[in-house]
C-alpha positions in Angstrom: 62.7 109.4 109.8 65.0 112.1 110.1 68.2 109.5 108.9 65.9 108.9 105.6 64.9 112.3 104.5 68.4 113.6 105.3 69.8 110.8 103.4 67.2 111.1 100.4 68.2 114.4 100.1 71.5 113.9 100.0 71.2 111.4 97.1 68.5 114.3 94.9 70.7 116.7 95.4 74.1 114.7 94.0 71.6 112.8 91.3 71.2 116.5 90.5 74.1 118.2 90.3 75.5 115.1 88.3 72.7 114.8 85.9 73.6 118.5 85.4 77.1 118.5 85.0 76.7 115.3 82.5 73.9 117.4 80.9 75.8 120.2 80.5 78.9 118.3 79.6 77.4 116.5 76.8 75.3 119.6 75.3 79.0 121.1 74.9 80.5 117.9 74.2 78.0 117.1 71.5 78.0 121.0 69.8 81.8 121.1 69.7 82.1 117.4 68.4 79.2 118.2 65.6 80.2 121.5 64.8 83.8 119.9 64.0 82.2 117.2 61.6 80.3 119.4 59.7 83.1 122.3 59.3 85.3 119.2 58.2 82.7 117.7 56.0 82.4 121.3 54.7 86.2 121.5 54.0 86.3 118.4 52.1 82.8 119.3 49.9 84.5 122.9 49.2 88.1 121.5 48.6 86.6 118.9 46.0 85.0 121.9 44.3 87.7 124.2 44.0 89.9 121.2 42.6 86.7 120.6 40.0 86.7 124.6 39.3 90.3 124.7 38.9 90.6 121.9 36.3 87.7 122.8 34.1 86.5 126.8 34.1 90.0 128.0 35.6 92.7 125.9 33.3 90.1 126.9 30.5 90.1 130.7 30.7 94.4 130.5 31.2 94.1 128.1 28.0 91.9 130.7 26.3 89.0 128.4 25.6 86.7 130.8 28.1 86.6 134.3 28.1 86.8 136.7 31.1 83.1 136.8 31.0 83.1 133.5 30.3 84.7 132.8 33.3 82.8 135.7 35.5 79.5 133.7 34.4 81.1 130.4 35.5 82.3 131.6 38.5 78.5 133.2 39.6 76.9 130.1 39.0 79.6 128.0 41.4 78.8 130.9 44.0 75.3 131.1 43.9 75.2 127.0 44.2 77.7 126.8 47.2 76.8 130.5 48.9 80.6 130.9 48.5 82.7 133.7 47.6 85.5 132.5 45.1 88.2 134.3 44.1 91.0 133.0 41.3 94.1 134.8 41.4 97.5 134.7 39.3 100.7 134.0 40.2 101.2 137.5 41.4 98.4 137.3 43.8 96.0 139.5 41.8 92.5 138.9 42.0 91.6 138.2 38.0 88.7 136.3 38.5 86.0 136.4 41.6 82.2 136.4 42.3 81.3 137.3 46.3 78.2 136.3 48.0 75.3 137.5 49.7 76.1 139.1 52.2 80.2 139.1 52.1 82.8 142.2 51.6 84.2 143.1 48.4 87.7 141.1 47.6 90.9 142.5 47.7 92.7 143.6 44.7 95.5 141.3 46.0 95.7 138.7 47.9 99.1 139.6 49.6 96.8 143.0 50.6 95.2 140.4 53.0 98.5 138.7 54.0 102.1 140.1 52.9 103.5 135.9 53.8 100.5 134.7 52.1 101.7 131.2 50.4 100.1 130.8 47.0 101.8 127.3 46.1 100.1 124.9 49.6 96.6 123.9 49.5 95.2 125.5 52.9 92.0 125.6 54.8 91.1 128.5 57.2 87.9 128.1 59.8 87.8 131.5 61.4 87.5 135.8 59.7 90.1 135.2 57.2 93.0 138.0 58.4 89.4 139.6 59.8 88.9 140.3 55.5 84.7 138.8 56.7 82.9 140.0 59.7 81.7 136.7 60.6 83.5 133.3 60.5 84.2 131.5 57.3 84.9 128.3 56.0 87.8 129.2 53.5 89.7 126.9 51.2 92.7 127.7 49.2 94.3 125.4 46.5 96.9 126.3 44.2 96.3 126.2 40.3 98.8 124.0 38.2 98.6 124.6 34.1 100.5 122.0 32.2 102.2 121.3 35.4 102.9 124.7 36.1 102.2 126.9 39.0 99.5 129.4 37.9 98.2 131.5 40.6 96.0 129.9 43.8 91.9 129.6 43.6 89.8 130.4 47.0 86.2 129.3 48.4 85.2 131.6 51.4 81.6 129.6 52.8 79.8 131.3 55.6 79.7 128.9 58.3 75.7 129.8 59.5 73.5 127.0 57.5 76.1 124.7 59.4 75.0 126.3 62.8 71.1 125.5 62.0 72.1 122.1 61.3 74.2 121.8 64.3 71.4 122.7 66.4 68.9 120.4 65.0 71.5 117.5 65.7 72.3 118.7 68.7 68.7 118.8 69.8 68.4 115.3 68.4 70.8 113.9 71.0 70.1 115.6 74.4 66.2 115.3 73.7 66.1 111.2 75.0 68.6 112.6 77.7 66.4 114.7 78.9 63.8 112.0 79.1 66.2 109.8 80.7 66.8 112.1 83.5 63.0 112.2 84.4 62.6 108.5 84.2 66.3 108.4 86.3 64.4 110.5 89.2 61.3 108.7 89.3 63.0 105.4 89.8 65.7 107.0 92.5 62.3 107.6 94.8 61.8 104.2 94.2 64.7 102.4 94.7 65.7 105.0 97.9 63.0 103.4 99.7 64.0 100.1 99.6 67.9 100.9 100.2 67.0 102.9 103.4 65.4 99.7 105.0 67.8 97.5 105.4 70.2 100.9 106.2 68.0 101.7 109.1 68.3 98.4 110.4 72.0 98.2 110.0 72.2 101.4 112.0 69.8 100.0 115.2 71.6 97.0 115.2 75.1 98.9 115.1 74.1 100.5 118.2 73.6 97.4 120.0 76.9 96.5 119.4 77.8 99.9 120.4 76.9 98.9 123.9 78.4 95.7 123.7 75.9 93.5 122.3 77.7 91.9 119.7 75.5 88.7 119.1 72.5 91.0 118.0 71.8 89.2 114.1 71.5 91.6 111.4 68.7 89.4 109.5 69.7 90.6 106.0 70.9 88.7 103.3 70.8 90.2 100.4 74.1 89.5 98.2 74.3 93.5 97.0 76.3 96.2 98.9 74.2 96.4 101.7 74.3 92.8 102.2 78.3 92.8 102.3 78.1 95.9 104.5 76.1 93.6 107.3 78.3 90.7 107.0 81.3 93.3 107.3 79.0 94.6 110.3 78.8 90.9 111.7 81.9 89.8 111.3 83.2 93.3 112.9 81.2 92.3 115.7 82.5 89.1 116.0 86.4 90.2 116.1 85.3 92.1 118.9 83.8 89.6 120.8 87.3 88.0 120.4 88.6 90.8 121.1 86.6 91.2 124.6 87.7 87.8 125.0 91.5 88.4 124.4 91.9 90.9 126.7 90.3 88.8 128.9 92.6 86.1 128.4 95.5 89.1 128.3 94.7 89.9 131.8 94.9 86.5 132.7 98.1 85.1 131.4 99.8 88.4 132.2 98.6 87.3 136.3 99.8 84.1 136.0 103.0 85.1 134.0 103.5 87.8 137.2 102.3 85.6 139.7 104.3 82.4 138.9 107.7 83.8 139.5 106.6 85.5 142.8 104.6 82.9 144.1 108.1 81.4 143.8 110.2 84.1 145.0 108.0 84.5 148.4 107.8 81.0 149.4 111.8 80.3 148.6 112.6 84.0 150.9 110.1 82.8 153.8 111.5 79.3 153.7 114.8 81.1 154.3 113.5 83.5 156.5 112.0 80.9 158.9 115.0 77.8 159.0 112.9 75.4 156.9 115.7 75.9 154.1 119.2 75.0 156.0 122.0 77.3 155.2 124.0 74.9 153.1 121.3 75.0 150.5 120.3 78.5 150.6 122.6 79.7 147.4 121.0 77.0 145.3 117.5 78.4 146.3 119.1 81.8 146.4 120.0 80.9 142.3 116.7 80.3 141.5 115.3 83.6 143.2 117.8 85.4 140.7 116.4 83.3 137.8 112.4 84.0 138.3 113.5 87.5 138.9 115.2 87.8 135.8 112.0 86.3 134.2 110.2 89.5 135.6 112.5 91.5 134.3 112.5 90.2 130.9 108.9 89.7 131.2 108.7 93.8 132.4 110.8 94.9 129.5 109.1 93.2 127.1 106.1 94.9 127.9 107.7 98.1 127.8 109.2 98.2 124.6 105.9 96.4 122.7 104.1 99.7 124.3 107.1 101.9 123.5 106.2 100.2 120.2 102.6 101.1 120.1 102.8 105.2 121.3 105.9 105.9 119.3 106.7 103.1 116.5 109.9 101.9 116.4 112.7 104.1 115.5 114.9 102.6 112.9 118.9 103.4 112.5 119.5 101.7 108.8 122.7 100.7 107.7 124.2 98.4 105.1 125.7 95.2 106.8 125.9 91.7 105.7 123.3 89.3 107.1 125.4 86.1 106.4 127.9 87.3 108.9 124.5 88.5 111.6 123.1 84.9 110.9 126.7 83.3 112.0 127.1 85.3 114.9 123.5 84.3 116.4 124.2 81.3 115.8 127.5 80.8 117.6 125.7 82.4 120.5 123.6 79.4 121.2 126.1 76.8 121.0 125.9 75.9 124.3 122.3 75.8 124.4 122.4 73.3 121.1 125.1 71.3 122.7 123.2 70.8 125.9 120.3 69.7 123.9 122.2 67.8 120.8 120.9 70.4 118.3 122.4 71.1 115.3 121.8 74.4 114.0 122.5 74.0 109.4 123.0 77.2 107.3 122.1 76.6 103.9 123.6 80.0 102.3 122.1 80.4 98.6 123.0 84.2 98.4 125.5 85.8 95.8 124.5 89.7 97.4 123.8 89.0 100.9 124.3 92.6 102.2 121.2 94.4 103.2 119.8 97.7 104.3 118.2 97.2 108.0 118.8 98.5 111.1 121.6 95.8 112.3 120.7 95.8 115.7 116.9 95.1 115.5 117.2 92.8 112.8 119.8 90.5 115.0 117.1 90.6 117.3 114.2 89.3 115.0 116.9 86.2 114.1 118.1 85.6 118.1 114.4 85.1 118.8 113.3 83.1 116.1 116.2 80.7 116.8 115.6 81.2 120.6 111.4 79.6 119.9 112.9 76.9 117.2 115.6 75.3 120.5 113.1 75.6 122.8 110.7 73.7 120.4 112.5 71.0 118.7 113.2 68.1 120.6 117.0 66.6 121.7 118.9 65.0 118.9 116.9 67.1 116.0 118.4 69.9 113.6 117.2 73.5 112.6 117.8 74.9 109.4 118.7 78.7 108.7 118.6 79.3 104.9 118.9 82.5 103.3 117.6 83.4 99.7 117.5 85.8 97.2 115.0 87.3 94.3 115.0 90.3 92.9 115.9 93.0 95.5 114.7 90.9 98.4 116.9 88.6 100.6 114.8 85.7 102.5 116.1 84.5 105.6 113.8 81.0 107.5 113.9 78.9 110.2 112.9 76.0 110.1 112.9 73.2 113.2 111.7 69.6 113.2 109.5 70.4 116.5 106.0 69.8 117.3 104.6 71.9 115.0 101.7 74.9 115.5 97.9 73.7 115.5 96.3 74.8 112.6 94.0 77.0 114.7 96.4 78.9 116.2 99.1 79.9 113.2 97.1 83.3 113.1 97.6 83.8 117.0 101.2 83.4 117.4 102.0 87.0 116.7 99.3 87.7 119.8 101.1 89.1 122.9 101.0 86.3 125.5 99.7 84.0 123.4 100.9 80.3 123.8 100.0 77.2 122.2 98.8 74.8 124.8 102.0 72.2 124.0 103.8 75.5 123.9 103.1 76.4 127.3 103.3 73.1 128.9 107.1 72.7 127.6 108.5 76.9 128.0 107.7 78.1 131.5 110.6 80.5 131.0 109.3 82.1 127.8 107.3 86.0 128.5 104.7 85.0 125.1 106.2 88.5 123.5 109.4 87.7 121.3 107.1 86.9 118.1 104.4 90.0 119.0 108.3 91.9 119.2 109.4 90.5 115.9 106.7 91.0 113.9 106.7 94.8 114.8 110.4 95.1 113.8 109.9 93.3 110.8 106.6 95.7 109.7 108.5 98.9 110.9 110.9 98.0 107.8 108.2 97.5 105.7 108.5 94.0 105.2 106.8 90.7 105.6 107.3 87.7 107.8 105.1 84.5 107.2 104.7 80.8 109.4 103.8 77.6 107.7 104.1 74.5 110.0 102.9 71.1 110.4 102.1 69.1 113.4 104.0 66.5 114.3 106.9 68.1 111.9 107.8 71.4 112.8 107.4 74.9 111.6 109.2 77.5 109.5 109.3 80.9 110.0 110.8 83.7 107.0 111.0 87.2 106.9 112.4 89.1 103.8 114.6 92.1 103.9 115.4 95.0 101.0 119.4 94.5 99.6 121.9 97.2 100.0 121.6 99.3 97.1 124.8 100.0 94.5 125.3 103.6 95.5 125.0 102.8 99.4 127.4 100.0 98.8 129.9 101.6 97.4 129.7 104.6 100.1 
């Protein structure tokens, strides 16, 4: 009970501080985005005026169809029916002509009184105190007055901007009104639909401790195909790679005996058979031979082990250098030509690189190739080939190897990167092998931050690539 009303609160409280923020957001939103319309709607309506204005009462006084008070009167009436100020000035910026509003200062005698720089021949529009001439904001407008094509002086409508502030509010009010509605309705459903989320949570959580303790075939019995549903199966499955898990290191412990235990089994019986006469003298250094060999086996088998864990505590320190991997390929290639010749192997390079210099560390990278060459002899039969072929696209080089052995099961292409882990055909053919050079190459190959992939067929071998980054221009020239 605690889990829910902890959780439940959690949820309220970020419903609530998000519904407020949005709520917030979009008052301030919507005011700014409305009070921008209607000050530009205003603009336009007052521009379009004071070009109407200009042309008829304005162009008529200058013309001398309208008298001063002619053109006083006129310009009353367009105040009183905008609640503008206007003022009409001449081309030396004297106020000639102007009728104020309720409400707004006196003009100026001149308009370069207001502004010195003030430019009497550019249509403007101002949204603010107008050089702090009104003591509120203002919507002004200034256009400039043309008489037979002829600059005349400028004509200006100064509208307070307050009947656009009642309007704002109304619209304003008009849009967060349902929102606030919608929040209610928003919390009464979140009661509701928290109730049914926390079931299947609380279930999730006493079948997670099961597994906790080790339980891992307790079902979770939910199988709904929302969130929760996938976070059960996630659950499930979790609890199923550890039961594999559980069963690998099982199975580690295991092979790990008999991979120790092999060799010394061998090692004691030989030494005691020495020890006791039941080997004669003359054939002691053959048996002697073979002591050397196992031991070596424990010794590779030991160091393995030791650098994979060096591996896992520290990660694999990398030495990069530019080097060409043609020439790498070559060289770990010659180095098992008397392996091939004893077992009638050819080993073909198909080379289809035009850039084959790389940025790696040399040394690890020769020993990612030595080992993958090292499992394609051991698995290919007498008489067969393996083919090395190196690619290129983009800046990536691609190097395979491909055998014509017998293939990886199907089942177990996801396992041979496992420490220890052999095939069952594997195992039955390499008694000398430690299960470790893959589980070693794959580490190298993700400490650079690459990929390496296996596709094989049984009955027709398997191919393993890595890719490596090229040498860059500036590090190839250095």
């Amino acid at each position: 009970m605690t889990l829910r009303h902890s959780l439940f609160d959690k949820i309220f409280i970020s419903f609530l501080v998000i519904f407020t923020v949005c709520f917030g957001f979009i008052v301030l939103y919507a005011s700014n985005v409305t009070r921008s319309m209607l000050v530009d709607d205003r603009t336009e309506v007052l521009t379009n005026e004071a070009f109407l204005i200009a042309d008829q009462t304005v162009a008529g006084y200058v013309q001398g169809v309208y008298t001063k008070d002619e053109l006083q009167e006129s310009l009353r009436y367009y105040s009183d029916k905008l609640n503008a100020s206007i003022w009409v000035t001449d081309e030396k910026g004297i106020i000639y002509g102007f009728a104020n509003a309720d409400g707004h200062p006196d003009n100026p005698k001149n308009i370069f009184l207001v502004d010195p720089d003030f430019d009497i021949y550019t249509a403007q529009s101002f949204n603010g105190k107008f050089y702090n001439t009104f003591k509120s904001n203002v919507i002004s407008v200034a256009i400039p007055i043309h008489i037979n094509n002829q600059p005349n002086g400028m004509l200006l409508i100064h509208s307070t901007v307050e009947q656009l502030q009642n309007i704002q509010e109304k619209i304003v009010k008009l849009i967060y009104a349902p929102y606030l509605f919608m929040i209610i309705i928003s919390f009464a459903l979140l009661g509701i639909i928290s109730g049914k989320v926390m079931r299947p949570i609380r279930k999730i959580n006493s079948v997670a401790e099961q597994y906790s303790t080790g339980n891992f075939d307790t079902p979770m019995d939910i199988h709904s195909n929302d969130e929760i549903g996938q976070l059960a199966s996630t659950l499930e499955y979790m609890a199923s790679e550890l039961a594999k898990l559980d069963e690998y290191r099982k199975a580690f412990i295991s092979n790990i005996s008999h991979d120790f235990r092999s060799p010394l089994t061998s090692i004691k019986g030989y030494i005691e058979a020495i020890q006791d006469g039941t080997i004669p003298p003359e054939k002691q250094s053959h048996y002697l031979d073979i002591v050397v060999q196992q031991t070596n086996r424990l010794t590779k088998l030991t160091s393995s082990l030791l650098e994979l864990n060096n591996y896992d505590s520290y990660g694999i320190w990398l030495v990069c250098k530019d080097f060409d991997i043609v020439e790498l390929v070559l060289s770990a290639i010659n180095s098992f030509e008397g392996r091939c010749i004893e077992k009638q192997i050819a080993i073909r390079l198909n080379n289809h690189t035009e850039h084959s210099i790389v940025h790696a560390d040399k040394t690890k990278i020769e020993q990612v190739i030595y080992n993958l060459l090292d499992n394609a002899i051991k698995f290919t039969p007498n008489g067969k080939s393996i083919y090395v072929t190196l690619s290129e696209k983009h800046d990536k080089i691609f190097v395979s190897v491909k055998d014509e052995g017998c293939g990886i099961p199907k089942d177990s292409l996801n396992r041979v990167w496992v420490r220890f882990y052999k095939a069952d055909r594997s195992r039955g053919k390499d008694k000398q092998g430690t299960g470790l050079g893959l589980a070693i190459t794959k580490e190298i190959i993700k400490a650079h931050n690459e990929n390496i992939n296996v596709v094989s067929t049984e009955g027709v071998g398997s191919e393993f690539t890595f890719s490596l980054s090229k040498a860059t221009t500036d590090s190839e020239q250095s």
